[in-house]
NUTITOR-620211 format. One record per residue: x, y, z of N, C-alpha, C in turn; residue in three letters. Coordinates in pm, whole numbers, m for minus. Example, Ala and Ser with C-alpha at 12.3 -4.5 7.8 and 13.67 -1.06 7.14 Angstrom:
<recs>
+--------+--------+--------+--------+--------+--------+--------+--------+--------+------+
!    n.X !    n.Y !    n.Z !   ca.X !   ca.Y !   ca.Z !    c.X !    c.Y !    c.Z ! type !
+--------+--------+--------+--------+--------+--------+--------+--------+--------+------+
!   1319 !   m569 !    780 !   1230 !   m450 !    780 !   1320 !   m330 !    780 !  ALA !
!   1285 !   m225 !    708 !   1367 !   m106 !    714 !   1290 !      3 !    787 !  SER !
+--------+--------+--------+--------+--------+--------+--------+--------+--------+------+
</recs>
This chain:
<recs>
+--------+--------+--------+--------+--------+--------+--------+--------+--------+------+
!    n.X !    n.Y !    n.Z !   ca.X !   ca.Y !   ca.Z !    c.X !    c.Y !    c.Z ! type !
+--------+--------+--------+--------+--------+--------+--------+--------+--------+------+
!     82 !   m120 !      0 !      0 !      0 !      0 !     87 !    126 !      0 !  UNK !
!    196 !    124 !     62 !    273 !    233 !     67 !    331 !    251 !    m64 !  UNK !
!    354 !    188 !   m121 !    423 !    212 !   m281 !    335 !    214 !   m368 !  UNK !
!    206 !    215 !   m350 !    158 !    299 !   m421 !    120 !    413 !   m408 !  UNK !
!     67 !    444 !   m298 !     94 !    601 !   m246 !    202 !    694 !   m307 !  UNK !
!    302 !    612 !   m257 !    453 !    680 !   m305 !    449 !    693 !   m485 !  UNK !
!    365 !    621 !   m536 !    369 !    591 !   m689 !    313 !    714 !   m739 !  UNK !
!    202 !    759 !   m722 !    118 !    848 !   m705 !    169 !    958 !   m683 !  UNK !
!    193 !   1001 !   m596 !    312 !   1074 !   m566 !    372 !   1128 !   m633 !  UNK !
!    466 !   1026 !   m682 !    558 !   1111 !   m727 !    556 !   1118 !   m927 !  UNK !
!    407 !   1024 !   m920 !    338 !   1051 !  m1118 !    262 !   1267 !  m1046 !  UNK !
!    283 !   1240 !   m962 !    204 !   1428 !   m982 !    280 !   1499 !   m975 !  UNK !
!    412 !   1484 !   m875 !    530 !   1602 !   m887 !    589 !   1550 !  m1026 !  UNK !
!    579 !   1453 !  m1103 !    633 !   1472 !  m1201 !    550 !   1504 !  m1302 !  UNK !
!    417 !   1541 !  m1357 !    334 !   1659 !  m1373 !    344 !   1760 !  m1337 !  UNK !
!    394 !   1825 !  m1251 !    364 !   1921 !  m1155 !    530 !   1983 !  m1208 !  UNK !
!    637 !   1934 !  m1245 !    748 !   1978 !  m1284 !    793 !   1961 !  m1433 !  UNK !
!    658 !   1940 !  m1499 !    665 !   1963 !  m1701 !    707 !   2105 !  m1662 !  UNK !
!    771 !   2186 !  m1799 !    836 !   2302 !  m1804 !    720 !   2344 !  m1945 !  UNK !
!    543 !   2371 !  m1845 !    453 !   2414 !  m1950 !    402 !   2613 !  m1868 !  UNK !
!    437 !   2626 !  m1786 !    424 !   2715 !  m1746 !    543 !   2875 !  m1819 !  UNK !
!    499 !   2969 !  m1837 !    594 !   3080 !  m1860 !    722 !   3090 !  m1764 !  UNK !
!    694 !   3058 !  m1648 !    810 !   3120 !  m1593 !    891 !   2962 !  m1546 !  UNK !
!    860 !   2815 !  m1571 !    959 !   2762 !  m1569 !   1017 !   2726 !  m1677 !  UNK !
!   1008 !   2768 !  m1826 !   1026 !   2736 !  m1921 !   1175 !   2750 !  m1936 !  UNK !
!   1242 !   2778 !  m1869 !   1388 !   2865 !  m1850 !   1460 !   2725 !  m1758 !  UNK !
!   1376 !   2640 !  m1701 !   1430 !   2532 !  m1622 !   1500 !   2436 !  m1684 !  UNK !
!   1401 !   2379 !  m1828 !   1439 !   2299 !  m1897 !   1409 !   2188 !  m1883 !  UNK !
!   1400 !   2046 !  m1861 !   1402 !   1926 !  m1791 !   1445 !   1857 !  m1721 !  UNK !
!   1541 !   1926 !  m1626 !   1619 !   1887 !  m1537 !   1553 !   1863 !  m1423 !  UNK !
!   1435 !   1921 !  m1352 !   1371 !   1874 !  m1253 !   1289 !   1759 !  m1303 !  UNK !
!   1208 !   1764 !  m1420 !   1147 !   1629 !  m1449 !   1227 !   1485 !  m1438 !  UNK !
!   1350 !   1517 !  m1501 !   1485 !   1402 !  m1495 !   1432 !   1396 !  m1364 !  UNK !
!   1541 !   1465 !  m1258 !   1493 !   1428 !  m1141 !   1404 !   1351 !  m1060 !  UNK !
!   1254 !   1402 !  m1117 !   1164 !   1324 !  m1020 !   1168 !   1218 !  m1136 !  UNK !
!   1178 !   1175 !  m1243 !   1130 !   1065 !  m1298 !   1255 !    964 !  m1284 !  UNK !
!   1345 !    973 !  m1250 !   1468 !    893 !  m1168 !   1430 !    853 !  m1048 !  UNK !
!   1363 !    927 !   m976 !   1313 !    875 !   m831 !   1171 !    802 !   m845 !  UNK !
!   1079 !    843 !   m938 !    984 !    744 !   m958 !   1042 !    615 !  m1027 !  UNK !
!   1143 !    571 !  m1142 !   1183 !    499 !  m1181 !   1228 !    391 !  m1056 !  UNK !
!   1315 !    442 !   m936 !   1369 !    373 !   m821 !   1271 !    304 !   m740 !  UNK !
!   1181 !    387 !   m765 !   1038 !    333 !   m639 !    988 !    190 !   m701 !  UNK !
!    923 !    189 !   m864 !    882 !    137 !   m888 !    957 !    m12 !   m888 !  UNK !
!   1098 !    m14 !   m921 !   1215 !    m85 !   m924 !   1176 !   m147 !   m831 !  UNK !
!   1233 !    m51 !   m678 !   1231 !   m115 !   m543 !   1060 !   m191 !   m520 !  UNK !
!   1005 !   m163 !   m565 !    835 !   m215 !   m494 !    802 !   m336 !   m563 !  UNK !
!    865 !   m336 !   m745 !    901 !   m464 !   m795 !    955 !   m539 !   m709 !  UNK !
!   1086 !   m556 !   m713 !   1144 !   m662 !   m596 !   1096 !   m646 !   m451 !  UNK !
!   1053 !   m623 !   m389 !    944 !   m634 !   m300 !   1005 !   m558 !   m170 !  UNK !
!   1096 !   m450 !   m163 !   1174 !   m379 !    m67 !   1083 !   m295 !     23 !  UNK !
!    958 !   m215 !    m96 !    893 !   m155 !    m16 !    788 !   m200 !     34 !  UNK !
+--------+--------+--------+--------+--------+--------+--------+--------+--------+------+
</recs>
C-alpha cells in the first residue's frame, strides 16, 4: 500500500514539474529528470518487493 501512495506521488510532482508554465520554461528538464529517476527507483524497489 505504501508504494503505491509513493507511486502516485511522485506521477504528480512529475506533472507538476513539465516546463509548460511561462516562468519555468527557462528550467528545462532537469527537474522532471529528477523526479522521474526517483519514480523509476520506487517502482524498481516495490518490484522486488523492498517496499
Amino acid at each position: 500500500m505504501l508504494g503505491i501512495i509513493l507511486i502516485v506521488i511522485l506521477v504528480m510532482a512529475l506533472l507538476g514539474v513539465l516546463p509548460r508554465w511561462s516562468h519555468s520554461r527557462e528550467w528545462g528538464y532537469a527537474p522532471t529528470g529528477g523526479v522521474g529517476l526517483i519514480l523509476v527507483i520506487v517502482v524498481i524497489l516495490l518490484l522486488l518487493g523492498r517496499i
